[in-house]
N, C-alpha and C positions, 0 to 999 in steps of 0.2 A: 504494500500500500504506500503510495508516494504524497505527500500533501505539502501543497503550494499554499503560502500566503499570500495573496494579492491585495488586499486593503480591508480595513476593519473587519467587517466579519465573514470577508467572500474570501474561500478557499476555492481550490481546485486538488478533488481526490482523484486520483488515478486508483483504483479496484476492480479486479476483476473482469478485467480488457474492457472495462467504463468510465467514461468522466463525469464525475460531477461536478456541481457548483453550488458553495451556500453562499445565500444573499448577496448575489452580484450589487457593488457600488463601488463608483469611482475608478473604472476599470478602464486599460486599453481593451479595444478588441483581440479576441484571441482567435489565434488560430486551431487551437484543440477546442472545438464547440463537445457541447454539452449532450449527453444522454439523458443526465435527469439533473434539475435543478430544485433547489428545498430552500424556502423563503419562511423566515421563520413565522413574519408578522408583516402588519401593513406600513409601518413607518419607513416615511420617505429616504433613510440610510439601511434599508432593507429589502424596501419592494420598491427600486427602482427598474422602472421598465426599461427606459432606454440602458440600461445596462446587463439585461435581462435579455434586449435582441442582438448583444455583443458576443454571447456563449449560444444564442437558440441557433437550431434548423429545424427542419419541417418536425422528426420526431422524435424532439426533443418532449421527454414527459417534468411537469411541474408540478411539485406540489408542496404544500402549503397548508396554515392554520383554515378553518371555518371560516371565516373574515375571510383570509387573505382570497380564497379559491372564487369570493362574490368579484372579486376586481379581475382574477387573473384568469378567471372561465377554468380552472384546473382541476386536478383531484386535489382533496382536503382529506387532513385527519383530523381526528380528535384524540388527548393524549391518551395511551395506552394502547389506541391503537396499531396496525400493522398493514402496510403496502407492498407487496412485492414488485418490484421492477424490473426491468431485465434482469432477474438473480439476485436482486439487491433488497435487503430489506429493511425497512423504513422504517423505527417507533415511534409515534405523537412521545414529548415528553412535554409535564410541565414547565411552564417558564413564563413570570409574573415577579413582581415586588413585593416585600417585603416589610420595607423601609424608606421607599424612594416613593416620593409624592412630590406631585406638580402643586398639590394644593392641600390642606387639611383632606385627609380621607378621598383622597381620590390619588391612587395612585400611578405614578409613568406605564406599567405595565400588568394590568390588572388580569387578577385569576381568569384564566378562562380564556382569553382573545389569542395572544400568542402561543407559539411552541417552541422549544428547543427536539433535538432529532438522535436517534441512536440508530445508526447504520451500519448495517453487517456485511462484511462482505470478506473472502477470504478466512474465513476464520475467526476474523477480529470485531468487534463494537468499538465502533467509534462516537462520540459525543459533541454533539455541537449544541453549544447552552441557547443561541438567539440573545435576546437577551431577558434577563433574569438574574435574580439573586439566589445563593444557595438554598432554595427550598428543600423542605424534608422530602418530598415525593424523590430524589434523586437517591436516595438510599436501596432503593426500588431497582434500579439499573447501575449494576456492575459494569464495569466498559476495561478496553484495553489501552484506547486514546482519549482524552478528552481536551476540546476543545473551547475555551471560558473567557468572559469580558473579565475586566481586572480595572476598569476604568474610575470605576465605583460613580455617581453622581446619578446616572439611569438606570445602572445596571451593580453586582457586584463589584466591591475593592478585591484589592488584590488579598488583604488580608483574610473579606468573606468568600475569596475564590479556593484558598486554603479548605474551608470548612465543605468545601463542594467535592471536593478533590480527595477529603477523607472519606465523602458518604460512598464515595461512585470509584475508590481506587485504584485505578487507573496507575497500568505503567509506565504511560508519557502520559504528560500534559504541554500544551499551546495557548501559550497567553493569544488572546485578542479584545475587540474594541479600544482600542489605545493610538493615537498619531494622526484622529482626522477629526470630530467633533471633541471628542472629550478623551483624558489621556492622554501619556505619554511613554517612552520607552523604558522610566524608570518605573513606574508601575509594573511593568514588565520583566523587569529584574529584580525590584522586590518581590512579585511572586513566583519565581525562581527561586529567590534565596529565602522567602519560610516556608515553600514547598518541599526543597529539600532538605533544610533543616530539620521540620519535623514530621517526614512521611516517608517511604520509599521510594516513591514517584521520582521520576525523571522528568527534568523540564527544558522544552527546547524555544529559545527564542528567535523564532524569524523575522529577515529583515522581510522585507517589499519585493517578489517575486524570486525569493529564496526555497529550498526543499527540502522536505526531510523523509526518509524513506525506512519503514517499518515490516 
């Protein structure tokens, strides 16, 4: 399994002689287009479109939260659920706030709208959080990779990416959400350094169109 960092929270997996893409933003066009693309939720550093027909071709498969599926005509989950795609397989997981409010009691990412994704492929479970803070549901889904914002302000700190990374123990982790809206690359290395600190996790930080292969 090969994974590409490209900006905030779009990767590109290489599994299973498939490409994926999570939430294309801020991307050049690529030349390895997409098999299946998984968008976590509707906000606009997530479900952008025009960067969404920079990985499509004709069949390319998309899928996405309940929300997201009303804008983007695609298949949706809901979490717990399971997708199979060309061979690939897809779990809804939860991914919502905690702690992060735009306002008194209304929070940036409320139960139930978004998803984060556990994708199987090769042998392995991999984990893309969307965004979200450490909820308890993660305890639920054991993974081999996971992939986590560290940004904190919308989403988890680095510190409560730590406590994500205990529930769901993972033998690598990929910082993300960090170096375009909110974040920075020290975020990124402090959860590096209390991830290893106090877990057995291994954590890899990528720059911008960098790759790590598992």
């Amino acid at each position: 399994m090969k994974i590409t960092w490209l900006s905030h929270d779009c990767f590109r997996i290489e599994a299973a002689g498939k490409i994926i893409y999570t939430d294309p933003f801020k991307i050049d066009v690529q030349e390895q287009k997409a098999d299946i693309i998984t968008v976590s939720h509707g906000h606009f550093d997530h479900m952008s479109k025009d960067d969404i027909k920079k990985v499509l071709k004709q069949e390319t498969k998309i899928i996405t939260s309940e929300e997201g599926a009303k804008a983007l005509k695609c298949f949706s989950l809901k979490p717990g659920e399971t997708q199979e795609l060309d061979g690939i397989k897809i779990t809804g997981v939860y991914a919502y706030n905690l702690n992060k409010f735009r306002e008194p009691g209304k929070p940036f990412h409320p139960k139930g709208e978004g998803l984060g994704f556990v994708i199987e492929a090769e042998g392995r479970k991999l984990y893309h959080a969307g965004d979200s803070d450490a909820v308890p549901e993660l305890k639920d889904h054991p993974v081999d990779i996971a992939l986590v914002p560290v940004s904190g302000i919308y989403v988890m700190t680095a510190e409560e990416a730590v406590e994500a990374v205990r529930m769901m123990k993972p033998k690598h982790a990929i910082p993300m959400h960090f170096g375009e809206i909110v974040g920075s690359e020290a975020d990124a290395y402090e959860f590096k350094r209390l991830v290893e600190e106090q877990t057995k996790t291994k954590v890899k930080v990528l720059a911008k169109g960098e790759s790590a292969e598992f």
